[in-house]
C-alpha positions in Angstrom: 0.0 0.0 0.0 1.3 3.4 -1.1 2.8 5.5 1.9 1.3 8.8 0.0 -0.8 9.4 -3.0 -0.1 12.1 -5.9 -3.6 13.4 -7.8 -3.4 14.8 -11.1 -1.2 18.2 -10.1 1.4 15.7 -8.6 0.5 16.9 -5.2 0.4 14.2 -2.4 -2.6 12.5 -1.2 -3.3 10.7 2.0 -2.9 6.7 1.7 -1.6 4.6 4.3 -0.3 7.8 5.7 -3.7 9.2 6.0 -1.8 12.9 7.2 1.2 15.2 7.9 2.0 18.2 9.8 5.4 19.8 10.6 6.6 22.5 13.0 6.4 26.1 12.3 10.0 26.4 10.6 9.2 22.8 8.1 11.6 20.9 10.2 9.9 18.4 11.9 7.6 16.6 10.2 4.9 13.9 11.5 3.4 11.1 9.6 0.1 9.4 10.8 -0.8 6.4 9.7 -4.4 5.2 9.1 -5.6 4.7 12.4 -5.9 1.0 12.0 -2.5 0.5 11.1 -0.9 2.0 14.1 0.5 -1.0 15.3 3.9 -1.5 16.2 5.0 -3.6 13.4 3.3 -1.8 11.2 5.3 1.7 12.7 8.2 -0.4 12.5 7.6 -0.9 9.1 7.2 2.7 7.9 10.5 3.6 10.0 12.3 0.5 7.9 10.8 2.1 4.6 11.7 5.4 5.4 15.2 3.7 5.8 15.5 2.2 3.1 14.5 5.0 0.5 17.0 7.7 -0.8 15.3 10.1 2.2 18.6 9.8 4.3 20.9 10.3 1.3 19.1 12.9 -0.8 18.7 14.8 3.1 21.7 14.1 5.1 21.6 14.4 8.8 17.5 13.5 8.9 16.7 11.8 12.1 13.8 9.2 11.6 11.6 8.1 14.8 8.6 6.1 15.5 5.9 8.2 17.0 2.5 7.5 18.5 0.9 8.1 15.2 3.2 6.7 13.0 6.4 8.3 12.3 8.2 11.8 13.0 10.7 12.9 10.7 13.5 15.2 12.1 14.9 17.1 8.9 18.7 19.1 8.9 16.6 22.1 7.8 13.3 23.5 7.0 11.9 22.1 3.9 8.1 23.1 3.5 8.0 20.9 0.0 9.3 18.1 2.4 5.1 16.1 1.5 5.9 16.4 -2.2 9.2 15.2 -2.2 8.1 12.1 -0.5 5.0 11.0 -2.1 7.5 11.0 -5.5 9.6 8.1 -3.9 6.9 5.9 -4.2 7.5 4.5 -0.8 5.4 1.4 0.2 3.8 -0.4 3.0 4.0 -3.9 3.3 0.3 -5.2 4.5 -0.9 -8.8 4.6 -3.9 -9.9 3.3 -6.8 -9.1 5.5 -4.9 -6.7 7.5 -6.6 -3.5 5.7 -10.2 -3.7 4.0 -10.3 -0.1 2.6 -9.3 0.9 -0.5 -5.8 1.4 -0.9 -3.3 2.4 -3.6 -1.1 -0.3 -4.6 2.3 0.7 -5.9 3.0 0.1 -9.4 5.9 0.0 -11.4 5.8 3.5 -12.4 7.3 6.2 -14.7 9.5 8.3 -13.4 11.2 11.1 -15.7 14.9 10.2 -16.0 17.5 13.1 -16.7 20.6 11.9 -18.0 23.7 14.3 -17.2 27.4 14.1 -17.9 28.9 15.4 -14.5 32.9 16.2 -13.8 33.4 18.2 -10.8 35.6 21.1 -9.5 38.2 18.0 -8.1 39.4 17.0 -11.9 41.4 18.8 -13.6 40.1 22.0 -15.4 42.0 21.4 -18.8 40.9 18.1 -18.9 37.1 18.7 -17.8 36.9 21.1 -20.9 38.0 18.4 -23.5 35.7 16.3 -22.2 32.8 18.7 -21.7 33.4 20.0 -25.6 33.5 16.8 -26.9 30.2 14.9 -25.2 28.6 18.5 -26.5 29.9 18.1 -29.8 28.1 14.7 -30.3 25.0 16.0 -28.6 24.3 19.8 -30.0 22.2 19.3 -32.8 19.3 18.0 -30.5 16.9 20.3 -29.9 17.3 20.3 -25.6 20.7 19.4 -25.8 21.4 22.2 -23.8 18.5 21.9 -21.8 17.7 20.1 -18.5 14.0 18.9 -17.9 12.9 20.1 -20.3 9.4 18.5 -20.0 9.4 21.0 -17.3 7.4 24.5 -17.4 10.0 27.2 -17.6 9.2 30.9 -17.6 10.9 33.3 -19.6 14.0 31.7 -22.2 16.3 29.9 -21.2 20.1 31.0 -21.1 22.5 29.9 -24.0 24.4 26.6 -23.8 27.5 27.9 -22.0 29.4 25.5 -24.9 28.2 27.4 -28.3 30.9 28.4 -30.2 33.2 25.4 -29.1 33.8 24.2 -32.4 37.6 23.3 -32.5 38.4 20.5 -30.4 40.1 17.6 -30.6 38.0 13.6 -31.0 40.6 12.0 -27.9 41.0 13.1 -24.1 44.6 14.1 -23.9 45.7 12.8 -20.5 44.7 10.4 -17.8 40.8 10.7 -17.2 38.6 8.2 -15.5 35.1 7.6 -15.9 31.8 5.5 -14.3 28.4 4.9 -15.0 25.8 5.1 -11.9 22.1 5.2 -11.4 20.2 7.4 -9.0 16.8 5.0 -9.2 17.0 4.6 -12.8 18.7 2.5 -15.1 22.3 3.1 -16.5 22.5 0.9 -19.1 21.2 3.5 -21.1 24.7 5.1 -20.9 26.5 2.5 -21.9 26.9 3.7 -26.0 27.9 7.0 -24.1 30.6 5.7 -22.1 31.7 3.3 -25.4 32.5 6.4 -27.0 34.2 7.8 -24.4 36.3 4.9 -24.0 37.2 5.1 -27.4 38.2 8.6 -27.3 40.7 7.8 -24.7 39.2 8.3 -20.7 39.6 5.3 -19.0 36.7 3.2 -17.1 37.2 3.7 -13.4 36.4 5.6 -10.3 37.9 9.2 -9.5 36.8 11.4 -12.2 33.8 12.1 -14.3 30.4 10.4 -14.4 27.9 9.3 -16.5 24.4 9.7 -14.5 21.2 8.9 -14.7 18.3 10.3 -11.9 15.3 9.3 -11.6 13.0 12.1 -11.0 10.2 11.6 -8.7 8.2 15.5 -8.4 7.9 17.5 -11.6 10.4 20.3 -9.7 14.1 20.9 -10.8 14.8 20.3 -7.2 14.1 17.0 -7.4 17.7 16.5 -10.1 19.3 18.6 -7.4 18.9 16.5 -4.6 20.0 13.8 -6.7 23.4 15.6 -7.9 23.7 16.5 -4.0 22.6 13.0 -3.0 25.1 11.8 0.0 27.4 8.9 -1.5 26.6 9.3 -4.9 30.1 11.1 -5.5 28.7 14.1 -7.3 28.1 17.8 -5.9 27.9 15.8 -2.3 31.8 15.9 -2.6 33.3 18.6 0.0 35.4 20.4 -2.2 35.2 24.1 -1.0 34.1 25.5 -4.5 30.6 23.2 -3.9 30.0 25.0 -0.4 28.1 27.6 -1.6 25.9 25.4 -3.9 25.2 23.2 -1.0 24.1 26.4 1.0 22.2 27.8 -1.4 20.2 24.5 -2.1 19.0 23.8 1.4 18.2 27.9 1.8 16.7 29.2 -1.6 15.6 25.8 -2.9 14.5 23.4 0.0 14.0 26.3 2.6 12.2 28.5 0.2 14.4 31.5 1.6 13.8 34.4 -1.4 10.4 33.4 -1.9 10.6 31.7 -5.8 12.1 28.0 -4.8 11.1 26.8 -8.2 13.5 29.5 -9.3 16.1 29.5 -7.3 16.4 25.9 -8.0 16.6 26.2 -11.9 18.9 29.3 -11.3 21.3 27.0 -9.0 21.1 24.0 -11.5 22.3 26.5 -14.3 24.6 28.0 -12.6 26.1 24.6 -11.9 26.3 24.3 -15.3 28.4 27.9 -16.4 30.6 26.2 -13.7 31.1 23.6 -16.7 30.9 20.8 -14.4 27.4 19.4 -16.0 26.0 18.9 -19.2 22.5 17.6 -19.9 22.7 14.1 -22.0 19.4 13.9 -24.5 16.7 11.1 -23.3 17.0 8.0 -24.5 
């Protein structure tokens, strides 16, 4: 049974959590379950669920109890879009037969967006993260988004120039020792593969410690939802604590998650662009 339901908008509706309420600053959040599945085990359940989901890692530092009600949800810092970000993992739970005769919404397999990205960080070396950058572009700009990120998404206003228009002369090989991996953030990678072929052939080497080939899965139509994938704890992306990310990382969990400034839908797309002037992403077309 579905933790949360999304209606048409994509804004969450009660399930199994039947609903939610959070502290005046969006810090601390509490979940109630359906009042006859306030058992223990089924409390103990939702906790292992919450667990288990990318909650912890897309939110590092969240403190999940068991409550009364269900469970309370201690976040790092006030996130008032905390709901929506939730019911988009899908989350489940677990019921036997004959333990709830209501109606309840099953999870499915669903359909996620996927962004694909091309990702090489402030760590690697800058000469090298512009060959690399320039060529992946090359391959990519006569698509239609290739400069574009979500583009499924609404946007207001145009959207700034790919920061690599004009980069016509470049070499086809990576000069120098460049390494390169392929990960999924709840989506398939596979999908990379031909990518990361060429890329091999071009001369970067398959291994851990430099650029990466991602694929997020995208659970809320918001450009927050890639963010807190790129700044997803573990994943080895903008989670990495080289100083030049600090300020990213702030401004994420104030203008974005905290809604500091009013616009976090803005702020978000503004920080995600911004991340990619920096030249350390590039959007990769759909597959």
């Amino acid at each position: 049974m579905l933790l949360f339901g999304v209606d048409a908008l994509g804004r969450p509706e009660p399930s199994a959590v039947e609903g939610w309420s959070c502290d005046r600053d969006g810090r601390v959040w509490r979940l109630r379950l359906i009042e006859a599945l306030r058992t223990e085990d089924h409390k103990l359940s939702l906790l292992e669920s919450l667990k288990a989901s990318p909650l912890e890692g897309c939110l590092p530092g969240t403190d999940l109890r068991i409550s009364t009600e269900g469970a309370e949800v201690r976040l790092p810092f006030p996130y008032p879009g905390f709901p929506v970000f939730l019911a988009g993992l899908r989350l489940d739970l677990p019921l036997e037969q004959g333990e709830w005769q209501g109606p309840w919404r099953e999870p499915g397999a669903g359909a996620d967006a996927v962004q694909r990205f091309l990702w090489c960080g402030p760590e690697t070396d800058p000469a090298l993260r512009t060959s690399l950058m320039r060529l992946v572009h090359a391959w990519n700009r006569d698509d239609h988004h290739h400069d574009s990120f979500m583009p499924w998404l609404p946007y207001e206003g145009h959207r700034p120039p790919c920061p690599w228009l004009g980069e016509d002369d470049m070499d086809n090989r990576i000069e120098g020792i460049l390494r390169l991996r392929c990960i999924g953030l709840g989506a398939d990678p596979t999908s990379l593969h031909p990518f990361r072929n060429r890329l091999i052939e071009a001369g970067v080497e398959e291994g851990d410690g430099g650029a990466v080939l991602g694929a997020a899965s995208l659970g809320h139509a918001h450009p927050e939802a890639l963010l807190l994938r790129l700044f997803q704890s573990g994943a080895g992306l903008a989670d990495s604590p080289h100083p030049d990310l600090v300020s990213f990382r702030s401004r994420l969990h104030l203008e974005v998650l905290g809604g500091e400034g009013g616009d976090p839908y803005r702020a978000a797309w503004n920080l995600l662009e911004d991340l990619q002037r920096k030249g350390w992403i590039l959007p990769l077309p759909a597959a």
